[in-house]
Residue frames as qw, qx, qy, qz and C-alpha x, y, z in Angstrom:
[[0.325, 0.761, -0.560, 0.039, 77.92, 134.03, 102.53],
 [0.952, -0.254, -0.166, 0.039, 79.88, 130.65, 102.78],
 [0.042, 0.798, -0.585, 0.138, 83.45, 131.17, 104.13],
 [0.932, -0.211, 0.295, -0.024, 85.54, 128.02, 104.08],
 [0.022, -0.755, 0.609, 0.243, 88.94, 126.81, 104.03],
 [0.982, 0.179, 0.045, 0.039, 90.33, 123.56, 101.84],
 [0.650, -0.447, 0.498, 0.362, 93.98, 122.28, 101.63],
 [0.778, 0.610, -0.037, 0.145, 96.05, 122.76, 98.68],
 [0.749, 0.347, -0.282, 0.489, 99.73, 122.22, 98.72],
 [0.656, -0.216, -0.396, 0.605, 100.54, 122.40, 102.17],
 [0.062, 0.053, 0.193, -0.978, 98.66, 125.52, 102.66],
 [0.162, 0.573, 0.776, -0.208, 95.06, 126.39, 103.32],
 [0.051, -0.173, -0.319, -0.931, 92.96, 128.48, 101.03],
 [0.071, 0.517, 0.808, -0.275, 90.27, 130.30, 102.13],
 [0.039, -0.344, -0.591, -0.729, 87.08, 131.50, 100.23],
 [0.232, 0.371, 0.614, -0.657, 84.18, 133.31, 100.82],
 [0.077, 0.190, 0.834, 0.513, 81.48, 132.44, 98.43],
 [0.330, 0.328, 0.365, -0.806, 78.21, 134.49, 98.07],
 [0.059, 0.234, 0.944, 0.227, 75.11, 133.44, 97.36],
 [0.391, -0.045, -0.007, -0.919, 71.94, 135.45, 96.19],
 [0.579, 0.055, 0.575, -0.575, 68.61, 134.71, 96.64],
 [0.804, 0.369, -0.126, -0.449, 67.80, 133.12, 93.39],
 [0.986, 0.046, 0.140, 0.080, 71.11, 130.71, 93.67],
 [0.490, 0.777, -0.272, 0.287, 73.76, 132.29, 91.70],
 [0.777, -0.461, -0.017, 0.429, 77.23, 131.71, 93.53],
 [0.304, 0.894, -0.233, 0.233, 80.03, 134.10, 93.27],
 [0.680, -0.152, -0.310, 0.647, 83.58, 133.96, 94.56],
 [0.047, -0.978, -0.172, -0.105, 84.07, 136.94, 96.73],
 [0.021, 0.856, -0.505, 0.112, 87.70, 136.40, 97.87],
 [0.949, 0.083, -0.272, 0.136, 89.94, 133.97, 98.21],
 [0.298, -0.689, 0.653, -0.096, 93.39, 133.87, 101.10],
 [0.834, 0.078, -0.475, 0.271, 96.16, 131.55, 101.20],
 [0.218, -0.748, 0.519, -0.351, 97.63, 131.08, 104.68],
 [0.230, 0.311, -0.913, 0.129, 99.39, 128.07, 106.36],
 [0.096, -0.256, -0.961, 0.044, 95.77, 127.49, 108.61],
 [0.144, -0.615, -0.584, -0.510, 92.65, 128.21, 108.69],
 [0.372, -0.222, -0.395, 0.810, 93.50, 131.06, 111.41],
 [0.064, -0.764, -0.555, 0.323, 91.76, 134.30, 112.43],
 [0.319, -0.480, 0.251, 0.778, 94.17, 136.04, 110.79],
 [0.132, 0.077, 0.834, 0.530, 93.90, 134.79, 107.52],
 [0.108, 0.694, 0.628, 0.335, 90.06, 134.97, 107.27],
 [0.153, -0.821, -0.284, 0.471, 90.01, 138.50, 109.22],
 [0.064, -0.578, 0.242, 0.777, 92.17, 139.87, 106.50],
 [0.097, 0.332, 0.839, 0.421, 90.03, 137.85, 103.91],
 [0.034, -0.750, -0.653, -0.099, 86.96, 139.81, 105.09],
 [0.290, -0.711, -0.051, 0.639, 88.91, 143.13, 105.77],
 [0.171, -0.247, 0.528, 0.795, 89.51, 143.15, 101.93],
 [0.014, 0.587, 0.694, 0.417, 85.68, 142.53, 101.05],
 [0.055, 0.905, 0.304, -0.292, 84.73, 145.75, 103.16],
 [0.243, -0.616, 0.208, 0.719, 87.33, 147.75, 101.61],
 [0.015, -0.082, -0.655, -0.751, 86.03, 146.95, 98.13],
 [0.360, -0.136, -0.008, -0.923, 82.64, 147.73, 99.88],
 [0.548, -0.556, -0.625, -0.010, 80.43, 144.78, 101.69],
 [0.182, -0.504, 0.316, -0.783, 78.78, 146.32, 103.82],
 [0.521, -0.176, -0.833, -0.062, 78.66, 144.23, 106.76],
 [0.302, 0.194, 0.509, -0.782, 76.18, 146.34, 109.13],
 [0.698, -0.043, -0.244, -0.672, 73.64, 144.71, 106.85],
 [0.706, -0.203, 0.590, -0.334, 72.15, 141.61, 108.21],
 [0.470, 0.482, -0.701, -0.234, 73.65, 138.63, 106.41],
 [0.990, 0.009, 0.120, -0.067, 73.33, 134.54, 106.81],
 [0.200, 0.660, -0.723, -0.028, 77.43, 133.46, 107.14],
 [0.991, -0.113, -0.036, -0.067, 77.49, 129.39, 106.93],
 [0.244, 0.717, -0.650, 0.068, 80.56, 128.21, 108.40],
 [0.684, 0.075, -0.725, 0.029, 82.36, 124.77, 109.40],
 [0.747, -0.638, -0.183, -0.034, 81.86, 125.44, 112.90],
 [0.586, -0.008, -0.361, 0.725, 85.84, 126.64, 113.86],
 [0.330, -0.879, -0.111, 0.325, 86.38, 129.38, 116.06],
 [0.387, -0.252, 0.331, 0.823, 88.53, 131.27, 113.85],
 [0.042, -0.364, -0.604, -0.708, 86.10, 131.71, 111.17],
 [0.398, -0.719, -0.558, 0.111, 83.01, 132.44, 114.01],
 [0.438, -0.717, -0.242, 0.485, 85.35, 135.19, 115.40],
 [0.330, -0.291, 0.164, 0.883, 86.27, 136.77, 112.86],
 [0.129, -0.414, -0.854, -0.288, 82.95, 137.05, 111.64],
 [0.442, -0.753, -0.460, 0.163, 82.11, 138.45, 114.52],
 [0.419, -0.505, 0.083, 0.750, 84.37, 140.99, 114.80],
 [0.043, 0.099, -0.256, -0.961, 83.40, 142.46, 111.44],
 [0.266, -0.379, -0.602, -0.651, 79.95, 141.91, 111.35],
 [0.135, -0.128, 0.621, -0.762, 79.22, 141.86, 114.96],
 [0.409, 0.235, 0.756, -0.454, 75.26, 141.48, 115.70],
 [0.616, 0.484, -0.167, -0.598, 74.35, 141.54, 111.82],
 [0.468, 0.260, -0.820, -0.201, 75.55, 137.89, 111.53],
 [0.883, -0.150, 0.203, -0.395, 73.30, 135.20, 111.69],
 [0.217, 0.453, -0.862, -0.061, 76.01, 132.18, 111.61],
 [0.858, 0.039, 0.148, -0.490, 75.00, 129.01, 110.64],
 [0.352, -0.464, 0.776, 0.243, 76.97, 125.49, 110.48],
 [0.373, 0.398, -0.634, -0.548, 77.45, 124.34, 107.21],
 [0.930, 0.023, 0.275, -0.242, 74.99, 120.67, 107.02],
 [0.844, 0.402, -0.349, 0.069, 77.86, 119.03, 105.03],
 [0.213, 0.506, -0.688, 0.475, 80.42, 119.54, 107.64],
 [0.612, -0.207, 0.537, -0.542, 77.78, 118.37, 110.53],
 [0.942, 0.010, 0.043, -0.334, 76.69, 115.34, 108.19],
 [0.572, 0.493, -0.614, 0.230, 80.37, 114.31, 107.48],
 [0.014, -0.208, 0.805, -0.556, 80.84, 113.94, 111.90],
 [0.463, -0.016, 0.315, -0.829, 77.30, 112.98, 112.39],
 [0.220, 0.056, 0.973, 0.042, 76.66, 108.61, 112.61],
 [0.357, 0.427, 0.529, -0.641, 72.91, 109.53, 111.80],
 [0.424, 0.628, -0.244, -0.605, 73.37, 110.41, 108.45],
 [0.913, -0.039, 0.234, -0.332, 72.76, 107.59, 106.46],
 [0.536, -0.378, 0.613, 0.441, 76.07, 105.18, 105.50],
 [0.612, 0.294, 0.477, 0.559, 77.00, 105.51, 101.87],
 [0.016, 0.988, -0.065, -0.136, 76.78, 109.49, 102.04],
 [0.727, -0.079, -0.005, 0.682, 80.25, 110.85, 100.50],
 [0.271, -0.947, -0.010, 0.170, 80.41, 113.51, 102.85],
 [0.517, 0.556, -0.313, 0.570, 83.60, 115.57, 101.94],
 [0.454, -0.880, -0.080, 0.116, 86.40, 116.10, 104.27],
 [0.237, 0.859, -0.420, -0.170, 89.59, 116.90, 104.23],
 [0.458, -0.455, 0.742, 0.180, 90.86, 113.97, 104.28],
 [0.416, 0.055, 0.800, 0.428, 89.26, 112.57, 101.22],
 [0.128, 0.312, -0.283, -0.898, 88.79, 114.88, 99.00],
 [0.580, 0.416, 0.697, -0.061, 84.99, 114.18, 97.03],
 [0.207, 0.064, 0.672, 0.708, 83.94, 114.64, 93.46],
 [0.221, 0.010, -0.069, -0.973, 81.65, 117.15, 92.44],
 [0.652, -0.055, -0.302, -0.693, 77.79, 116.15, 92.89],
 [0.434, 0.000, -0.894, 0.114, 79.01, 112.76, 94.85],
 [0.160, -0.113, 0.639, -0.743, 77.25, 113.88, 98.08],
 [0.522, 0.219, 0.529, -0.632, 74.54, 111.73, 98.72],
 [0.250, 0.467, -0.607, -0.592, 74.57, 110.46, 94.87],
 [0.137, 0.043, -0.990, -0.013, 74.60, 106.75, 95.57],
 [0.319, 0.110, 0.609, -0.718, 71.55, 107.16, 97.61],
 [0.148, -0.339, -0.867, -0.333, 68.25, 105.20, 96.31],
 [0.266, -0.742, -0.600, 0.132, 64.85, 106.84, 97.23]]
């Protein structure tokens, strides 16, 4: 499951996006709160158990690396999450990656498929 938050009119929406094994994406929920806060995603993932994830199963959660998302994670999945930081958010902060990437961030919003597009080879 990916959980992540993006800006949209001066508020922050956050998703949590499952992914099966064959690819398929789904939206599983979606919050709007002013930031990407513990609140906000705790009551984002308090409404997917209550329509039934069951999150004593062992699951793969990719997040941007905050500590809001991480803890609240934790807190309903406890030792069945395997959390894992999201490689677009590390290659956006990360000089290594190779210049003309267009890593999204929030500050400049990319176009679908652009990541890594330009790239030759």
């Amino acid at each position: 499951m990916l959980i992540d938050g993006t800006p949209f009119e001066g508020q922050q929406m956050v998703a949590a996006l499952g992914i099966a094994q064959d690819g398929r994406k789904m939206i599983l929920g979606i919050r709007q709160g002013a930031t990407e806060n513990a609140t906000v995603v705790g009551e984002l993932l308090s409404d997917l158990m209550n329509r039934g994830l069951d999150f004593t199963e062992p699951r793969l959660y990719i997040l941007d690396g905050g500590k809001a998302l991480t803890a609240a994670v934790k807190k309903h999945a406890g030792e069945a999450a395997a959390i894992q930081r999201c490689q677009v958010h590390i290659a956006g902060r990360d000089p290594r990656f190779p210049e003309g990437w267009k890593v999204p961030s929030r500050a400049s919003p990319y176009e679908p498929g652009s990541l890594g597009s330009d790239m030759v080879g």
